[in-house]
C-alpha angles and dihedrals in degrees: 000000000000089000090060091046091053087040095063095033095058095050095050076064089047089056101041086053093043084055093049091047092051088052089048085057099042079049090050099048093044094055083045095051093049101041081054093053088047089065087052095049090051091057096040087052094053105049085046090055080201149079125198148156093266095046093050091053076053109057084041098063104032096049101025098238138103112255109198113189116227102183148073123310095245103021105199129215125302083013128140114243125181128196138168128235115203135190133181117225125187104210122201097231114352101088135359093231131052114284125232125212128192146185139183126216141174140204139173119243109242100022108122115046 
C-alpha cells in the first residue's frame, strides 16, 4: 500500500519537473529565435543606413518583436547603432505573468554593401 502511495506521489514530482523543463525550452527557443531575427534585422538595418518610424512598424509586424531603437536620430554612415529586440512569452510554470525577453544588439551603418 505504501508502495502505491510513493508511487503516485512521485509521479505528481516527474511531472512537475517534466512542465518546468518544457518552460526552460520554450525559454530556450524563444531567446534562439530572437537572437536569429536580430541578425536579420542588422542586416536589414545596415543596408537601410536608416532608421525611422515606418521601418520599425515594419520590422514589428513583419518579424513579431519590439524593436526599440537606441541611437541617434540620423546615424550616419560607418556609425554604431544599437537597438533592442523584445518578445513576450507566456511559461507554464515558471512565472504567473508573461514573461519579456530582450535582447541588445548592435550594428554599423554601411557595412554591408
Amino acid at each position: 500500500m505504501s508502495s502505491k502511495i510513493g508511487l503516485i506521489l512521485s509521479m505528481f514530482f516527474v511531472v512537475i519537473f517534466f512542465v518546468l523543463g518544457m518552460d526552460l525550452i520554450m525559454v530556450q527557443t524563444a531567446y534562439s529565435d530572437l537572437d536569429a531575427k536580430s541578425t536579420t534585422i542588422s542586416y536589414l538595418i545596415a543596408n537601410e543606413g536608416y532608421i525611422d518610424d515606418s521601418f520599425i512598424n515594419d520590422i514589428n509586424n513583419k518579424y513579431k518583436v519590439k524593436l526599440i531603437y537606441k541611437g541617434p536620430v540620423s546615424p550616419m554612415f560607418g556609425e554604431d547603432v544599437i537597438f533592442c529586440l523584445q518578445k513576450t512569452i507566456k511559461p507554464l510554470i515558471l512565472s504567473n505573468k508573461p514573461m519579456t525577453l530582450q535582447i541588445e544588439r548592435s550594428t554599423i551603418i554601411g557595412y554591408y554593401g
